[in-house]
C-alpha positions in Angstrom: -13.9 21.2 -17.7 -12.0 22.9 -14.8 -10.5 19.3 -12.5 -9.6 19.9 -9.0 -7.2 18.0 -6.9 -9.3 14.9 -5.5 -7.9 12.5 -2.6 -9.4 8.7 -2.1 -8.7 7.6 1.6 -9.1 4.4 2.7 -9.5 2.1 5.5 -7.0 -0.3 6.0 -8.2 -3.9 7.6 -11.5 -5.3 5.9 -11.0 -2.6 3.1 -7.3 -2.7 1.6 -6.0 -5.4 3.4 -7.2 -8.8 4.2 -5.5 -9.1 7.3 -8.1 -11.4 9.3 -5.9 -14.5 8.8 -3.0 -13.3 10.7 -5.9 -11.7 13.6 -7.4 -14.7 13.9 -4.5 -16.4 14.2 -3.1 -14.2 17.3 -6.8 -14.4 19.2 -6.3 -18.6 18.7 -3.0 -18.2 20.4 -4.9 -16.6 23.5 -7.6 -19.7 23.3 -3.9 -21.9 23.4 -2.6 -20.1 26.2 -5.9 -20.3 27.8 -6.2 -24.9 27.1 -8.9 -24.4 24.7 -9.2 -25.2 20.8 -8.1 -22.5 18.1 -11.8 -21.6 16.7 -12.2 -21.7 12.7 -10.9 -18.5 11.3 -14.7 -18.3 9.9 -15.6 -17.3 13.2 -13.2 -14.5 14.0 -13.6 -13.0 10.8 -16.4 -10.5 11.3 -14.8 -9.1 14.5 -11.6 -8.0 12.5 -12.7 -4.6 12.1 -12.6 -4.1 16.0 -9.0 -5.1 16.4 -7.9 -6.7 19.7 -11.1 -5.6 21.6 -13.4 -7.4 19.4 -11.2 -10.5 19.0 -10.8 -10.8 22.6 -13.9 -10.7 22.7 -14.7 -13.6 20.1 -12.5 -15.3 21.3 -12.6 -15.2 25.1 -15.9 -13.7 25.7 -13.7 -10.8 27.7 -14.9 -7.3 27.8 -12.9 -4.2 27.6 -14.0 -3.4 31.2 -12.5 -7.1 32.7 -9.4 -6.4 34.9 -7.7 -9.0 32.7 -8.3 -6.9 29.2 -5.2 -5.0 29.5 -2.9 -7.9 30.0 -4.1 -9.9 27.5 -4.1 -7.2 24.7 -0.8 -6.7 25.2 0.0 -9.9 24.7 -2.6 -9.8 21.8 -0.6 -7.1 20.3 2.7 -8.7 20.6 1.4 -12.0 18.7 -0.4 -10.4 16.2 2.9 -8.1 15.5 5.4 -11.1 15.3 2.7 -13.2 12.5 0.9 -9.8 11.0 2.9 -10.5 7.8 2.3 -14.3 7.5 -1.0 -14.2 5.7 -2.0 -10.9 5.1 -2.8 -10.1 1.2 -4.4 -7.0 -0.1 -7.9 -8.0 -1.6 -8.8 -8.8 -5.2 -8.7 -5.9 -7.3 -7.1 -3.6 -5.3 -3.6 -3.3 -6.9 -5.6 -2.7 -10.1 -7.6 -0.1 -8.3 -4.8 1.6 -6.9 -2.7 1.7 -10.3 -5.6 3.0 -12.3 -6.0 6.0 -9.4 -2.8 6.6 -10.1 -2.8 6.9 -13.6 -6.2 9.1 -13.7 -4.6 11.4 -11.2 -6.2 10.6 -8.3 -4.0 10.8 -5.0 -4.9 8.3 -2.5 -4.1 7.7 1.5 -5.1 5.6 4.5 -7.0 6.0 7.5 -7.1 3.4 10.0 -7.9 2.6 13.4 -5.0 0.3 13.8 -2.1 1.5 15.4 0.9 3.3 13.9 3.6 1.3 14.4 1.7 -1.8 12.8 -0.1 -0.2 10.3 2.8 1.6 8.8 5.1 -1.9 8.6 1.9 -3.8 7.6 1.7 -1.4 4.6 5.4 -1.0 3.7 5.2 -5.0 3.4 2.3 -5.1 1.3 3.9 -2.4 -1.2 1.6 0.6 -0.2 4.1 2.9 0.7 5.7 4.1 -2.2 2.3 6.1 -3.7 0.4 6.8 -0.6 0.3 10.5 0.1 -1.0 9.7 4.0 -1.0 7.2 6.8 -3.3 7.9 9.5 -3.2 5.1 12.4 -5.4 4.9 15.6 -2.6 6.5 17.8 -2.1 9.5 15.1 -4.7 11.9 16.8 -6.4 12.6 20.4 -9.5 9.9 18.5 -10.4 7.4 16.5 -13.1 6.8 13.9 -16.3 7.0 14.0 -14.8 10.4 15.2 -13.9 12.5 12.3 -10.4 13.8 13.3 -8.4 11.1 12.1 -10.3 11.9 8.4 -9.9 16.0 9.1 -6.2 15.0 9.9 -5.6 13.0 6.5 -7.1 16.1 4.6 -5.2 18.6 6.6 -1.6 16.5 5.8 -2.6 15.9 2.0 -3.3 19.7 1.7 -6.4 19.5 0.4 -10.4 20.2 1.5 -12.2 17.3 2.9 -14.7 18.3 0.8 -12.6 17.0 -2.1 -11.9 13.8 -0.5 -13.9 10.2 -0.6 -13.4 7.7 2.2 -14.0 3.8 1.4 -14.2 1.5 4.3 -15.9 -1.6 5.8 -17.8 -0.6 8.8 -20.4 2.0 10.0 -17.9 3.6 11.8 -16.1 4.3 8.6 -19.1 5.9 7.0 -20.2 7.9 10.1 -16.5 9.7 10.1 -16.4 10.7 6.8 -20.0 12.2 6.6 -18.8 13.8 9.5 -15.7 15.1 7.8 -18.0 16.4 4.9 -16.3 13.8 2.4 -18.2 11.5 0.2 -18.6 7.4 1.3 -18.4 4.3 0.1 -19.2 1.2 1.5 -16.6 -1.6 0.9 -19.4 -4.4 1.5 -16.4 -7.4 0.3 -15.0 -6.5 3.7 -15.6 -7.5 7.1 -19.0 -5.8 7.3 -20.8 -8.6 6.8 -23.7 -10.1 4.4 -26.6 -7.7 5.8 -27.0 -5.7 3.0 -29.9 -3.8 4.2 -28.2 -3.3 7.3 -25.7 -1.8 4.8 -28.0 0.7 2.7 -29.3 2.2 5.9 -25.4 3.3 6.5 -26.6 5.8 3.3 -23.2 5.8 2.3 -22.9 7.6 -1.6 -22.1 4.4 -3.1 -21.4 0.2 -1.9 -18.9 -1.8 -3.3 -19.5 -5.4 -3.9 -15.6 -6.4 -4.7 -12.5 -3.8 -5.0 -13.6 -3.4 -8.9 -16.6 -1.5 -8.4 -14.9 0.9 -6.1 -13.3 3.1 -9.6 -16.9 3.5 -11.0 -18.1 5.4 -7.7 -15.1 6.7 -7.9 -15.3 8.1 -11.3 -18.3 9.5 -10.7 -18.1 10.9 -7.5 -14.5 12.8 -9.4 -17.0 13.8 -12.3 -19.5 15.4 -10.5 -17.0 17.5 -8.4 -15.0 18.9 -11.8 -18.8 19.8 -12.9 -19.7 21.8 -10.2 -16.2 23.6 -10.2 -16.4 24.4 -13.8 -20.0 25.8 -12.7 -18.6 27.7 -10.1 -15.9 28.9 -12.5 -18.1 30.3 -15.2 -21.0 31.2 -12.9 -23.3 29.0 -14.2 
């Protein structure tokens, strides 16, 4: 059977990473600044996936349109930068996952809406850097995901079609790009998605993860169906 070259991209917060400790922590430091009480990390852990606008939020009940937003993301930034080492940890399973990619062949890269300059150092600590082909931050293109660019990008750097690519992530918006890039989807539901699981399935992503161990199954078979239909198109069948 005729195997092509096959890249799995990945989101990085929610999906990789576990990085709301070290989120929540820098939106409590705003409530600090601000005389009130941290809130439970529990709390700030499903707006994690929206980065500073959805933490200010959360915490502070401030909009993106308040005069104050800009001022207080910077400082959010600058917080979250100085502790976003402290308690991050990459999920269950994914280590695993990433070493058995390896050793079937499988390339693999990130996409993420977070910012370069703390998604790259975030990554470097965390050990990602040596086998990722790709690192695709929110500042990396003109857009950012649900657009597809950032996914179109990835592809375009790794040399490959996006066509023979996969994208796992956390959030509709994750899902939404990469149908819109023409790659295959998978929900990583142990993320910061939340517990709606029919909220989930009417994403239609190709597969949904329940923990980072049932991501290589959908892999595998997403990988499967594609060297079928090139050995098809080889032999004309």
């Amino acid at each position: 059977m005729t195997k092509i070259r096959k890249l799995v991209l990945f989101d990085f917060d929610g999906t990789l990473a576990d990085t709301a400790p070290d989120l929540a922590a820098a939106a409590n430091k705003q409530r600090v600044r601000r005389g009130l009480d941290p809130l439970p990390e529990a709390e700030l852990r499903p707006w994690s996936s929206y980065g500073a606008r959805g933490l200010l939020k959360a915490a502070l009940g401030v909009e993106t349109t308040d005069p104050e937003f800009p001022a207080l993301r910077e400082q959010f930034l600058a917080d979250y930068e100085a502790g976003m080492t402290d308690n991050t940890t990459l999920f269950p399973g994914i280590r695993e996952l990433l070493d058995t990619l390896k050793a079937n062949g499988l390339e693999w890269g990130i996409v993420t809406n977070k910012l370069e300059y703390l998604a790259i150092p975030q990554a470097v600590h965390l050990g990602l850097h040596n086998d990722c082909v790709v690192t695709v931050g929110g500042d990396t293109t003109d857009h950012i995901k649900p657009h597809p660019a950032p996914l179109l990008y990835a592809a375009k750097k790794a040399n490959i079609d996006p066509a023979q690519c996969i994208y796992v992530g956390d959030d509709e918006r994750d899902i939404i790009a990469g149908k819109a890039a023409g790659m295959a989807t998978v929900v990583a539901a142990y993320g910061y998605c939340g517990p709606e699981t029919a909220a989930i399935r009417g994403w239609e992503a190709d597969a949904i993860a329940d923990s980072a161990a049932d991501i290589w199954p959908a892999v595998q078979q997403w990988a499967a169906e594609l060297d079928r239909s090139a050995a098809e198109a080889r032999t004309g069948v």
